[in-house]
C-alpha positions, -999 to +999 in steps of 0.1 A: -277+037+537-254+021+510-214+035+518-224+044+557-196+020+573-221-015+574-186-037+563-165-017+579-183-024+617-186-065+605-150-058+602-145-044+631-167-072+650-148-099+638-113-084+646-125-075+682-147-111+687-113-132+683-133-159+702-159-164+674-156-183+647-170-161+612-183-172+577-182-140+559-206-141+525-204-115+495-212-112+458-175-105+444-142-124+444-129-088+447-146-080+482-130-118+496-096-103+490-101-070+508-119-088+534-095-112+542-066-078+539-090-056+567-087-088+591-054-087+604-057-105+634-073-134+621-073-156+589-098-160+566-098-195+542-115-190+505-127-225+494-105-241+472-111-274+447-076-285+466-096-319+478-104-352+476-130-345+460-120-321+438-147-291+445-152-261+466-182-273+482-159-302+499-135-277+505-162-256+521-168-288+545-134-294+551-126-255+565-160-262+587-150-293+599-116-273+613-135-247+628-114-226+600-127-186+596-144-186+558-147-162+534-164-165+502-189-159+475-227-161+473-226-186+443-206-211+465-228-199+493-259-209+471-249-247+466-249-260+507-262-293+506-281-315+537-239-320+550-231-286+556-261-279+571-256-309+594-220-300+599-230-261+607-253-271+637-229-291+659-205-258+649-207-224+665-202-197+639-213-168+635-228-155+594-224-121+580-240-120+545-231-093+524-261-081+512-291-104+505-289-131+481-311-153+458-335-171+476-360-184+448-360-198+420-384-209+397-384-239+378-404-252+349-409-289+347-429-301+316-465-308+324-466-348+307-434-353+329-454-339+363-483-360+360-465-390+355-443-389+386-481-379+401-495-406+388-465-430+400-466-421+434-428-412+429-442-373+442-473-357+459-482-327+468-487-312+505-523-298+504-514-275+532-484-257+512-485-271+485-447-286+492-438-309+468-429-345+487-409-374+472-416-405+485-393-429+467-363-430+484-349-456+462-354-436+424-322-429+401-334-413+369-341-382+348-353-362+381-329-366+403-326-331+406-361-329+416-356-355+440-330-334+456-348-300+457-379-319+471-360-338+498-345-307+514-386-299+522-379-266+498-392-273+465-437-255+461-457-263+435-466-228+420-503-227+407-506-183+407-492-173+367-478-209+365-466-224+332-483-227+301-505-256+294-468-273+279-452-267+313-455-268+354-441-240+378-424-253+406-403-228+430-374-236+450-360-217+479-331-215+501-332-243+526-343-224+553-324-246+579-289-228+572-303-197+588-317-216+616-277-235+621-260-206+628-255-192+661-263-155+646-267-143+612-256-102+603-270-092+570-254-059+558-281-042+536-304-015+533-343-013+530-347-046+541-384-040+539-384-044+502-366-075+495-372-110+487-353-123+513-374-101+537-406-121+522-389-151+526-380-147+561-419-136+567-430-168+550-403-191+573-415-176+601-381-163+606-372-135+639-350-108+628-342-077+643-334-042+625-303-023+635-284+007+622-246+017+617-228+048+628-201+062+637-189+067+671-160+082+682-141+071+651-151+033+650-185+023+629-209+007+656-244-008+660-265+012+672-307+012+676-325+008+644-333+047+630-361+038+608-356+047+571-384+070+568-373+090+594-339+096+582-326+127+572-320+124+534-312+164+532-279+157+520-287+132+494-310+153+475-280+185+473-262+156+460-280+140+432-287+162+400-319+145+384-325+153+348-357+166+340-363+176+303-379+164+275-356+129+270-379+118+293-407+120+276-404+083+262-410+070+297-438+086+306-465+056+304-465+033+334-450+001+316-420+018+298-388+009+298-399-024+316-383-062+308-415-067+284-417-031+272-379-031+259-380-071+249-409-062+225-401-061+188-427-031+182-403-005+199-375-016+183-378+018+169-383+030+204-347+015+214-329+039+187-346+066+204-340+060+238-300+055+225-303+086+210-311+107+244-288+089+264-259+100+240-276+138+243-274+134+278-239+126+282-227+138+250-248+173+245-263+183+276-230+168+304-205+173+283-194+146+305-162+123+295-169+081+290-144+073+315-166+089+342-204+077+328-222+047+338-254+034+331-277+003+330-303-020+313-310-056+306-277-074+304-285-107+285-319-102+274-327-101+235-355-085+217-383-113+211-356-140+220-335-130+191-301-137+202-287-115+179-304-085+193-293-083+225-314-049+245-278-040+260-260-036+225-292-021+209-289+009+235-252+009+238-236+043+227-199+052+219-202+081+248-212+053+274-208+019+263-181+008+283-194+021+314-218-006+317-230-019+352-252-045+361-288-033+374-284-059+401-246-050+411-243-049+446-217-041+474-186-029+452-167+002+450-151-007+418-171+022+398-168+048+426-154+073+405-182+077+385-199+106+381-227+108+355-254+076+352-287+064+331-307+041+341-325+027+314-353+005+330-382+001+350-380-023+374-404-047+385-407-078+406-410-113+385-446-119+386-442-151+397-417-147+427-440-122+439-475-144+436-453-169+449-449-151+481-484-134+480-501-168+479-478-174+512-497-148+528-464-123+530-471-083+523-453-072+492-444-038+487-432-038+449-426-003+447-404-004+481-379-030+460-378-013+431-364+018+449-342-003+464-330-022+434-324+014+416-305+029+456-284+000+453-270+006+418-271+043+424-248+040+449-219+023+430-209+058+418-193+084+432-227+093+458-208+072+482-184+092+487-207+120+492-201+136+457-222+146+434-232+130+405-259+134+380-286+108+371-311+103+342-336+080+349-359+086+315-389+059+332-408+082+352-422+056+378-385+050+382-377+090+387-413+095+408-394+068+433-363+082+437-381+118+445-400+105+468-373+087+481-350+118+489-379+137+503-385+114+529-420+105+513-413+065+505 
């Protein structure tokens, strides 16, 4: 589970395995810097522009080229190119990723512009898996980035929920081939089973094996994998005080509180509403004090592409507003201290990244990822600490999870 000593045993590996050389992964510039504190008897290198050619990715290179110990983000992470990968398989290091990261993207390429590198011969498609192949080595132009997506064998064509007459899907993913240059890869996460980069393993044909953390005689270890549905969970549910009262009752259709449900102008009247309890609940029914709430929604996203109606400062609230955190935020104990959350969504898998991954023949379990989306930003509060907090969660597809999470039933 989230908080159960996963960082602290890669720690603990890579302080013991002096002989190994490490590429340590994470979300946030903050975790590098504790990281590279925790490791006393080795030193980590962050990526610097410091180079010749004046950006991290060289500096990346340059660190693997001197068989350096690296430490850094997954945005940096993201951007390997075919000359790390090459330089990764004549190395021997060892990942540990820091919780899973983005795999796929989508793209949308307009339809006109498709057709005519079809037409040209500049691109075809693999009828097998429906890879996208460039075949002129020799093109400088407008799709250059195309061309580099589709020479790294990662760029689909995406015909399942794909564009819009005006437009054509493509998805990129990961190059596959960074995994496969590393002598071991360690990913420190939890339910596994319900995230993309599960899928995207599946679709690779990637081997992975499952393992748990605990602690043993005062040191975190790896131990056998104790599957998650047979975990006792008894503590968890003494822990977490679930509102149930009648501020939920604006989530009780299957849809609400989801990405289209709050983007849609007809329930902009709705939003006030849904404000309106979540001040109640901290305000009125807590009592509870700003500093110690937190809560969540869409960050960016505007109500029918209005930019100046942004969902997050529509349901933003003087008892809570600066206690915003990301729905996605991951492996950070920055907001630790927090006691009292809302989490005002219902999340569900892009359409497309799912069909994407459906059409590859890969099992999706989309209720399995939203729990884990809404454990994951759960457990930046106080919980992993094992202290209580309190949680209103107004969706009640959301709430149904998380009950049937804690009682062992998901």
């Amino acid at each position: 589970m989230p908080g159960t000593g996963k960082t602290s045993k890669a720690i603990t590996m890579m302080q013991e395995n002096i002989e190994i050389n490490y590429i340590y992964i994470t979300p946030f510039l903050s975790e590098v810097d504790r990281v590279k504190k925790s490791v006393t008897n080795r030193k980590f290198y962050d990526p610097t522009n410091k180079n010749s050619k004046g950006t991290k990715l060289q500096g990346l290179k340059d660190l693997i080229l001197k068989d350096k110990d690296i430490i850094s983000t997954h945005a940096l992470f993201s951007s390997v190119d075919e000359e790390i990968i090459d330089l990764l398989k004549v190395s021997n290091y060892v990942l540990i990723l820091d919780e899973v990261m983005n795999v796929i993207e989508t793209l949308n390429l307009k339809t006109h512009d498709f057709n005519a590198l079809l037409d040209q011969g500049i691109i075809s498609i693999d009828d097998k898996e429906s890879r996208v192949v460039w075949n002129k080595e020799d093109y400088e132009g407008r799709f250059d980035d195309i061309k580099r997506l589709a020479k790294n064998n990662n760029l689909f064509y995406h015909t399942r929920n794909g564009g819009n007459g005006n437009t054509t899907l493509l998805v990129w993913t990961f190059p596959i081939q960074v995994f496969q240059s590393f002598k071991n890869t360690y990913i420190l996460t939890y339910l596994f089973n319900g995230q993309l980069q599960k899928y995207y393993y599946d679709m690779y044909e990637v081997e992975y094996n499952y393992l748990s953390v605990r602690k043993v005689n005062d040191k975190f270890e790896f131990v056998d994998y104790i599957d998650y549905k047979t975990e006792d969970r008894s503590q968890i549910r003494d822990l977490i005080n679930i509102y149930e009262g009648k501020l939920n009752n604006i989530g009780d259709e299957e849809f609400s509180l989801s990405a289209s449900w709050l983007k849609n102008p007809k329930n902009k009247d709705k939003l006030t509403k849904l404000k309106n309890n979540t001040i109640n609940y901290f305000n009125n029914i807590l009592k509870s004090k700003a500093k110690y709430n937190m809560w969540t929604t869409l960050m960016s996203e505007t109500l029918d592409n209005n930019s100046s109606a942004k969902i997050k400062t529509l349901l933003s609230g003087n008892a809570y507003s600066s206690g915003f955190v990301a729905c996605n935020c991951r492996a950070t104990n920055d907001y630790s201290h927090k006691v009292s959350c809302a989490y005002l969504l219902n999340r569900f898998l892009n359409p497309l990244d799912a069909g994407f991954f459906i059409d590859k023949g890969v099992d999706v379990n989309e209720d399995l990822w939203a729990t884990s989306e809404l454990l994951q930003w759960i457990w930046r509060s106080r919980i992993r600490n094992d202290e209580p907090i309190n949680v209103y969660i107004p969706s009640e597809r959301m709430r149904t999870l998380l009950v049937q999470y804690i009682c062992n039933e998901i």
